[in-house]
N, C-alpha and C positions, 0 to 999 in steps of 0.2 A: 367674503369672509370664510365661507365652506372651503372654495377653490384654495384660499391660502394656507387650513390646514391641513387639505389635502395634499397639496404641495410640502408641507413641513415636514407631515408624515413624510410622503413618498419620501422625503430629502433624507431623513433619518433613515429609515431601511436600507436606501443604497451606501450611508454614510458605513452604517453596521455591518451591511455584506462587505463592502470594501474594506472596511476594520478587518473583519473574519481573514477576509483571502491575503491580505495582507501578509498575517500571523506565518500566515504558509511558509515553509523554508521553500526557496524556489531551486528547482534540481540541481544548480549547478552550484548550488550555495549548501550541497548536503557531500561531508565528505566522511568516507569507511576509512576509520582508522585505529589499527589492531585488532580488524574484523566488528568494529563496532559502531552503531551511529549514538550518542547517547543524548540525544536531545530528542524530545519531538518534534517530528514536520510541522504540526500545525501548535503547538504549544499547549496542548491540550490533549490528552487519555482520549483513546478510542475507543469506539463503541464494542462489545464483547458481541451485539445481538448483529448490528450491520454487517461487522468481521467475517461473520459465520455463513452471514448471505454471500456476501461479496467471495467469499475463499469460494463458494457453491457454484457462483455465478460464469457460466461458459461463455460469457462474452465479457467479461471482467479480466480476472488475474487465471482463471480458469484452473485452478489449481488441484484441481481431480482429478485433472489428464496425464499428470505427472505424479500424483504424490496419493497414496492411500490413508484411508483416516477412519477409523471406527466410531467416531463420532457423529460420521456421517452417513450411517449403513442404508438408511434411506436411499440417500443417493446411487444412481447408477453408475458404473465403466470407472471405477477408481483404477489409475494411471500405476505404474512399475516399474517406471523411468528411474523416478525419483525415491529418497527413500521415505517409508512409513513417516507419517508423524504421528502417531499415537506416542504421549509421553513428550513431543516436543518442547512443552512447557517446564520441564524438568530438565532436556540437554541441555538447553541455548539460554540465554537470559533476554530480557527485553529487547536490551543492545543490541545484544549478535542477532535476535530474528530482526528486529529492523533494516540493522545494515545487509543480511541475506536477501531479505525482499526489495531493498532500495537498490543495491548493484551484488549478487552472487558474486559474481566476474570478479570483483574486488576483494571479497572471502575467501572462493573457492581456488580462485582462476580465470585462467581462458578458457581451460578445457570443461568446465560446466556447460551442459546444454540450458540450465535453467537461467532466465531472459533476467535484467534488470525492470525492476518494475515500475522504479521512479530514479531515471537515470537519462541522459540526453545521448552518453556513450552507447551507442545500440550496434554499432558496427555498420555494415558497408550498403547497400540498394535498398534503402528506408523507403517504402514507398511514399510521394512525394508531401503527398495529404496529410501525412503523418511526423515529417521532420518537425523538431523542436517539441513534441510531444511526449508522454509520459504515457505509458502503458495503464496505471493507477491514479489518482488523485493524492494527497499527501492526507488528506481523511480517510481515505478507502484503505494506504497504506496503516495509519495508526491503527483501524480496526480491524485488520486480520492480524496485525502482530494482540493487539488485546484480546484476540478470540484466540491465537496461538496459544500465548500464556496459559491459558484455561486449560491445556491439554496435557495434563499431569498423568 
């Protein structure tokens, strides 16, 4: 009787995580168009506090090596690449940062250095571990465009 709720449970949990990842738009089902994605990846508002981690994170989306941010004067070696985002959250709207962080390439161009973050189109010697892969998660994406926003 133990074993079968334990089972029931387990069953539910995977039923719910499988529900969640579902929700996920999957890359090649997310398309920029007139610079905008206006849906959410996962169907659901991202976290403003993970955003912030994740934007910080050097093994993530890394986004300090390219782009400076006063928000985050803590942090060390903010990037010059790219431009300031201080006030971000005022140029662009939800949309346009979404679709910027899902494929640039598709906003900007070609000639942006700055990568597609949840895109399959990644261009040419993908190392091989890495084909069909996404740079970000479609969670990871929602919360730095929701910690974006914040940056008024």
């Amino acid at each position: 009787m133990f074993a079968a709720r334990i089972s029931l449970a387990a069953a539910a949990f995977v039923a719910g995580i499988s529900a969640a990842a579902a929700m996920d738009m999957a890359p090649d089902d997310v398309t920029v168009v007139d610079g905008v994605v206006s849906k959410s990846l996962t169907g659901a508002p991202g976290d403003v506090a993970d955003g912030r981690k994740f934007f910080a994170d050097r093994k993530l989306g890394n986004c300090l090596a390219c782009h400076a941010n006063s928000d985050m004067s803590e942090q060390l070696f903010h990037g010059e690449v790219g431009p300031p985002l201080d006030g971000v959250g005022e140029r662009w709207s939800e949309e346009e940062l979404r679709a910027i962080i899902v494929n640039s390439k598709a906003v900007f161009g070609e000639q942006t250095v700055m990568p597609g973050f949840y895109t399959l189109d990644v261009g040419k010697n993908v190392r091989k571990d890495l084909v069909g892969k996404t740079i970000l998660t479609a969670e990871q994406v929602e919360s730095i465009v929701a910690y974006l926003v914040t940056l008024k």
